[in-house]
Steps between C-alpha positions, in 0.01 A plus 500: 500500500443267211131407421305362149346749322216469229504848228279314275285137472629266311733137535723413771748699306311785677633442859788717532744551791522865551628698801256690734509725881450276807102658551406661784180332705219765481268480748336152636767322290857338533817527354632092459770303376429281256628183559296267232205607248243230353469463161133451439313489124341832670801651398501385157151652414651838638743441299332457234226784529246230550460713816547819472744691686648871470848467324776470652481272756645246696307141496497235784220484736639292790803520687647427814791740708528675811423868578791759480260824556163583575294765437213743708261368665628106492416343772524117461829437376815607577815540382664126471205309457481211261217587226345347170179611330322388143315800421705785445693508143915630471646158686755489178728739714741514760284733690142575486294713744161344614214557649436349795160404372672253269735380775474210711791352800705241398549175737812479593469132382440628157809626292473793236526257183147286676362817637535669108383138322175467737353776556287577140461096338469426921238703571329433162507126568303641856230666364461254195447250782328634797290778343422476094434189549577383892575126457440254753560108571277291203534775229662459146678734309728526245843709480648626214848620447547240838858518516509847438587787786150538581356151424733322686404693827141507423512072464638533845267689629241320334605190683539684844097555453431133422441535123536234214787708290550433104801695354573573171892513347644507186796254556561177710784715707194763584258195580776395765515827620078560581515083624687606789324784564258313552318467238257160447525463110700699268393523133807621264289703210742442265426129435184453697118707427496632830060539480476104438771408775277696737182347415700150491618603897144627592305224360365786272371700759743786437646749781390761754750748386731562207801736628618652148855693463541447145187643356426514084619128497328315755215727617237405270594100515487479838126610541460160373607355811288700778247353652163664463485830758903452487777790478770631271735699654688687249785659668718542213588477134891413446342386152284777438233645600151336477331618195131655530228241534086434551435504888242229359776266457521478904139387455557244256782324685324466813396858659858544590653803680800636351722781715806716401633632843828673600704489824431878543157417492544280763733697707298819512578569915812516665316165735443299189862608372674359775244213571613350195883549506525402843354135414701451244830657627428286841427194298833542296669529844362195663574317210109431403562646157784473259620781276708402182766745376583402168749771428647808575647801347724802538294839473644547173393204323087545573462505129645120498254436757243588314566302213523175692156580670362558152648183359271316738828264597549591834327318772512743835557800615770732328635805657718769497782594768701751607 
């Protein structure tokens, strides 16, 4: 089989297309097919050594196939079954085995290329939502990075829950994009100080929550726009990461809580696992939420992929398929 393999961490040069065996499911996982692979700034701080990881190995940490084999002691899935998952890294490959702790059933409403694209930035949006900061109808929050994979779902969810949604973009094009997400004011950061368009659009009360992808360039400006006893939810740093700083700060801008969570942090039991992608995998099916695939690419060129993530100029999901 052909799969991406990582010998050392470095640029996008790194992501090689080498040739591997088909693995054989050990016990409590599944042998599947590959049939699409997200492409997720996860992968780029693998890649990277940002996270470490033993050398060599493949990246990609959600994908979307059926299973071809399964190993002892599986007893939920079967051969044939439609699968994704968003926690398990090696989705840069034709063939990966998994375990079924990782796995979760595919609608039948939901193809491989929206199962792969929904199931990390999807279930991120969920518990950036309902549980690090669970919205509801009268809150305020602004969205960075609105247009993005993960923004774009996260404004819908937002306004699912009844919340007054600000995005953030760095073109008009983007803007477009989080406006019909849903989004109630867009502020493009390239022309516009995205701290005084918020206190403009809050009468200068500021926000509930700040949801912050980007990290080392917006994190400590938008502490300006909190309310006092606010949040900042940093979930991300596709700028950087988030220099050290005086707790005190938090004091000083209004006794603010700040929180740095992770989906496997909130995904800790098989129930909460498939809690969350069943929502967002049902709501994709009924047509509640809206995925957008901006591109795909053949297996071989994942180190293309990577650039365009990294050049900040896509607006979507991007993914690889076999």
């Amino acid at each position: 089989m052909k799969l991406i393999q990582i010998s050392q961490t470095g640029g996008p040069e790194e992501l090689r297309l080498a040739d591997a065996d088909i693995p054989t499911p050990g016990p409590k996982h599944v042998l599947v097919r590959i049939g699409a692979a997200g492409v997720n700034f996860i992968d780029v701080y693998f890649r990277i050594g940002l996270y470490p990881a033993p050398l060599p190995f493949t990246p990609g940490n959600e994908g979307a196939g059926v299973i071809e084999a399964v190993g002892p002691d599986v007893t939920d899935f079967k051969v044939g079954d439609r699968v994704a998952w968003g926690m398990w890294r090696g989705s840069y490959a034709e063939y990966a085995a998994i375990p079924v702790a990782a796995l979760v059933h595919l609608p039948d409403s939901v193809d491989f290329e929206t199962g792969a694209a929904a199931m990390l930035q999807g279930m991120t949006a969920h518990y950036l939502s309902h549980s690090s900061f669970p919205l509801k109808k009268g809150d305020t929050c602004l969205i960075h990075a609105a247009a993005g994979g993960a923004g774009r779902l996260l404004v819908q969810m937002a306004k699912m829950l009844g919340a007054t949604v600000y995005g953030t973009a760095g073109t008009d094009e983007k803007a477009a994009i989080a406006k019909s997400a849903g989004a109630d004011e867009v502020i493009v950061y390239t022309r516009q100080d995205f701290v005084q368009e918020v206190k403009n659009l809050t009468g200068g009360k500021g926000v509930d929550v700040v949801y912050d992808s980007v990290g080392v360039d917006t994190f400590l400006k938008g502490l300006d726009i909190i309310r006092p006893r606010g949040m900042m939810v940093l979930f991300g740093q596709s700028s950087g990461a988030v220099p050290p700083f005086n707790p005190a700060l938090l004091n000083q801008k209004g006794s603010l809580f700040l929180t740095r969570p992770s989906l496997a942090h909130h995904c800790l039991t098989k129930e909460e696992l498939n809690g969350r992608a069943s929502d967002v995998l049902n709501w994709i099916g009924e047509g509640k939420l809206e995925l957008r695939i901006h591109k795909t690419y053949a297996l071989g060129d994942a180190a293309q992929a990577h650039k365009d993530l990294e050049g900040r100029g896509t607006a979507g999901k991007l993914l690889l398929v076999n």
